[in-house]
N, CA, C and O of each residue as an XYZ file, in Angstrom:
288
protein
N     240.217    229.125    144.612
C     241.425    229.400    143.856
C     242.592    228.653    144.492
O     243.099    228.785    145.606
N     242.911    227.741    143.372
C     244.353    227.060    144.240
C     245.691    227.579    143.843
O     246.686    227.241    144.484
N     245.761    228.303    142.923
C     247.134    229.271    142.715
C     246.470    230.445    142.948
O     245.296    230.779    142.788
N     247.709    231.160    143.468
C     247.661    232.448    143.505
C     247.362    233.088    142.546
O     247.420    232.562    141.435
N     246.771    235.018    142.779
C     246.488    235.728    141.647
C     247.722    236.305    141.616
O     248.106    236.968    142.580
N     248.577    236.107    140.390
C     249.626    236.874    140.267
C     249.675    237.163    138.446
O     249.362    236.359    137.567
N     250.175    238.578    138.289
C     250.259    238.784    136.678
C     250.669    237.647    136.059
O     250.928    236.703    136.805
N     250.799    237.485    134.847
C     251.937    236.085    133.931
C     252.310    237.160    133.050
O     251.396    237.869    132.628
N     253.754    237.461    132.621
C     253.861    238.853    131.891
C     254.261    237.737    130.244
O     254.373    238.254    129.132
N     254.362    236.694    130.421
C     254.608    235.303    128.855
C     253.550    236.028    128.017
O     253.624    236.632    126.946
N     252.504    235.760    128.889
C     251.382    235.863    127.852
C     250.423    237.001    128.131
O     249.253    236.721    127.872
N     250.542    237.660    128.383
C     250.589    239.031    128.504
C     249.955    239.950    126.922
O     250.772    239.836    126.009
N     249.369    240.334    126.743
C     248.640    241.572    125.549
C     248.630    242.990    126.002
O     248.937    243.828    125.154
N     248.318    243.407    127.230
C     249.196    244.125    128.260
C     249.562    244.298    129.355
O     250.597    244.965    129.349
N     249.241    244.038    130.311
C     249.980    244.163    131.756
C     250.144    242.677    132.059
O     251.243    242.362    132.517
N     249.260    241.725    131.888
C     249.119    240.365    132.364
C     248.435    240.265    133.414
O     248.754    239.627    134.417
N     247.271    241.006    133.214
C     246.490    240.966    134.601
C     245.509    239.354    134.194
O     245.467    238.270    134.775
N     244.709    239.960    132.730
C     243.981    238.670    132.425
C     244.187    237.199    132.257
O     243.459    236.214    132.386
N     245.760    237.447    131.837
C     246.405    236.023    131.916
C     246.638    235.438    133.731
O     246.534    234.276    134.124
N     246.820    236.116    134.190
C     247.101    235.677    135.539
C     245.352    235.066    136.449
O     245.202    234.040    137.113
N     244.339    236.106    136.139
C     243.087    235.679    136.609
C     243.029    234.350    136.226
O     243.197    233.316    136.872
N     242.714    234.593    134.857
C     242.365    232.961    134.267
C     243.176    231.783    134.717
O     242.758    230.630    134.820
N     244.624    232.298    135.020
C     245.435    230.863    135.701
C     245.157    230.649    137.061
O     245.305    229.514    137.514
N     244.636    231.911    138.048
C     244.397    231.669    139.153
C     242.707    230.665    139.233
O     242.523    229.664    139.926
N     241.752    231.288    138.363
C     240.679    230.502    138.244
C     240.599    229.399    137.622
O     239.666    228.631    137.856
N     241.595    229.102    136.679
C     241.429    228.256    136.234
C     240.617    227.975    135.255
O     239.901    226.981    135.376
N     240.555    228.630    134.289
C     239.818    228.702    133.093
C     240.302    229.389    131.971
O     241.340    229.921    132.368
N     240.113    229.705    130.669
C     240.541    229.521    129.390
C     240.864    231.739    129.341
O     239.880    232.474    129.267
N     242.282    232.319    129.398
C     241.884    233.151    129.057
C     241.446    234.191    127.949
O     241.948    235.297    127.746
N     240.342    233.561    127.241
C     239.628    234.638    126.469
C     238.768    234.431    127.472
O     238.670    235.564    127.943
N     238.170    233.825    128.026
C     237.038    233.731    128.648
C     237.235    235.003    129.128
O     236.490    235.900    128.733
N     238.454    235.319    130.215
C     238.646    236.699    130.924
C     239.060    237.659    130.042
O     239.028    238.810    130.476
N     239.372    237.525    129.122
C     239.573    238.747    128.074
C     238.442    239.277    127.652
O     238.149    240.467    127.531
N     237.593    237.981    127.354
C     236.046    238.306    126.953
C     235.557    239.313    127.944
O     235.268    240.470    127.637
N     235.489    238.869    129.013
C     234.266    239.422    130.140
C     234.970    240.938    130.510
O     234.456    241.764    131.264
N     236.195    241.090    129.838
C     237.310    242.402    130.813
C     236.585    243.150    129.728
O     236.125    244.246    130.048
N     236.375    242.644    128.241
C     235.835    243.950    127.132
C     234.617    244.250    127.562
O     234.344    245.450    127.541
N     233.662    243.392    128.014
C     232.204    243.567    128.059
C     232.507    244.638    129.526
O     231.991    245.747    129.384
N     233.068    244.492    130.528
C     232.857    245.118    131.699
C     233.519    246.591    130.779
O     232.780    247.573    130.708
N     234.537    246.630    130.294
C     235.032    248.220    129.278
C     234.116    249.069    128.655
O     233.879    250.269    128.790
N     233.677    248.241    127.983
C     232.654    248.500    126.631
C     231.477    249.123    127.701
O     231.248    250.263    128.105
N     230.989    248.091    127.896
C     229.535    248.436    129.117
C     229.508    249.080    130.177
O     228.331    249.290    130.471
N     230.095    249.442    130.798
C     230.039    250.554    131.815
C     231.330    251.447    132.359
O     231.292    252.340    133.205
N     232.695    250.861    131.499
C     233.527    251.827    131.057
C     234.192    251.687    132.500
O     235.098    252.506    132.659
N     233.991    250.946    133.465
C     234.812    250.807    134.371
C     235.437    249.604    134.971
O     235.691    249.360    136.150
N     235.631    248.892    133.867
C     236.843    247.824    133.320
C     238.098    248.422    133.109
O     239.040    247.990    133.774
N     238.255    249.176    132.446
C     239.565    249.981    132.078
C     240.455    250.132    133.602
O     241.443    249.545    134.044
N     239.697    251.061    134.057
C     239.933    251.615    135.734
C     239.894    250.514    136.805
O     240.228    251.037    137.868
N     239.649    249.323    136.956
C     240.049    248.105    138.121
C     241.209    247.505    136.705
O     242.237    247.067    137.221
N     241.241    247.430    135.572
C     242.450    246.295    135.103
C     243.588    247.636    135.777
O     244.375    247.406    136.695
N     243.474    248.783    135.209
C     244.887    249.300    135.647
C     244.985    249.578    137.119
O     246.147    249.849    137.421
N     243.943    249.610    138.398
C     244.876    249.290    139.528
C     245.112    247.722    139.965
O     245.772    247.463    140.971
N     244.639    246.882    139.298
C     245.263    245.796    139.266
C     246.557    245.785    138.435
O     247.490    245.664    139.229
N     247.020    245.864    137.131
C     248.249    246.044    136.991
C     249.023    246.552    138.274
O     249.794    245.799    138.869
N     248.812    247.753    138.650
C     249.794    248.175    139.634
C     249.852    247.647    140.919
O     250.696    248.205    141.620
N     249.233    246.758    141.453
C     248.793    246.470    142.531
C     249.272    244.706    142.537
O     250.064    244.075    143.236
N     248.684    244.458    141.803
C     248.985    242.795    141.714
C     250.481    242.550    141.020
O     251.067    243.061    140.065
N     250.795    241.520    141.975
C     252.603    241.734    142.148
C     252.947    240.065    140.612
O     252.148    239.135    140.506
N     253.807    240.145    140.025
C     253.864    239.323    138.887
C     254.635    238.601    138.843
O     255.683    238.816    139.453
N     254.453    237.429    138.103
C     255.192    236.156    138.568
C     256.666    236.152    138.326
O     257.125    236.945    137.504
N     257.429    235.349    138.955
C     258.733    235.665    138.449
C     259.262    235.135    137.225
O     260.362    235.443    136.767
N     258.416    234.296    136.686
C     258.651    233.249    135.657
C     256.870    232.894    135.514
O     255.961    233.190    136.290
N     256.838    232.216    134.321
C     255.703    231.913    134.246
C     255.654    230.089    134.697
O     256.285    229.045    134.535
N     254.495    230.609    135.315
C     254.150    228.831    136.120
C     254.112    227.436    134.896
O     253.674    227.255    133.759
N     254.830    226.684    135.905
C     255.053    225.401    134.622
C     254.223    225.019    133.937
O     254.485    224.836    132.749
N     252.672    224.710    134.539
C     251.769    224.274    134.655
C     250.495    225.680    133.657
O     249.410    225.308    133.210
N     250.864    226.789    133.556
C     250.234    227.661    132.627
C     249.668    227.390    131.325
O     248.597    227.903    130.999
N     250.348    226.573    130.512
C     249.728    226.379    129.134
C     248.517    225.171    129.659
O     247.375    225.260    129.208
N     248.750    224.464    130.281
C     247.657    223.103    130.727
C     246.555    223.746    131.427
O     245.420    223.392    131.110
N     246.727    224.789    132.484
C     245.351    225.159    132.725
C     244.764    225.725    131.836
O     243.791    225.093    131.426
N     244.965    226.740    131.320
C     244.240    227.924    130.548
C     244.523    227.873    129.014
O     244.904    228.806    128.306
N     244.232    226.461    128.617
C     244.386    226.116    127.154
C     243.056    225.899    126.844
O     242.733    225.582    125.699
């Protein structure tokens, strides 16, 4: 990971946890939207790590310049 994991609250659906993974990994986020429903759906403890990540993972102050180019 070459950026940090930090929320992106721009693009955000709700907390901006998934938008922030995907910019820290570097990959497209539905990909992480995708995999956050399947971990919900399937063993129901998706719900419970996105919200202590909301509270826990500190959020950007602005969204990174460079955000729409990675995770497009």
């Amino acid at each position: 990971m070459d950026r940090p994991f930090k929320r992106v609250k721009k693009a955000a659906w709700l907390g901006g946890v998934c938008a922030g993974l995907a910019y820290a990994l570097g990959v497209p986020t539905w990909v992480i939207r995708a995999l956050w429903l399947v971990l919900f759906l399937g063993a129901g403890i998706g719900g419970l790590i996105y919200l202590v990540l909301w509270l826990v993972v500190p959020l950007w102050p602005a969204e990174p310049l460079d955000y729409d180019t990675v995770t497009a």
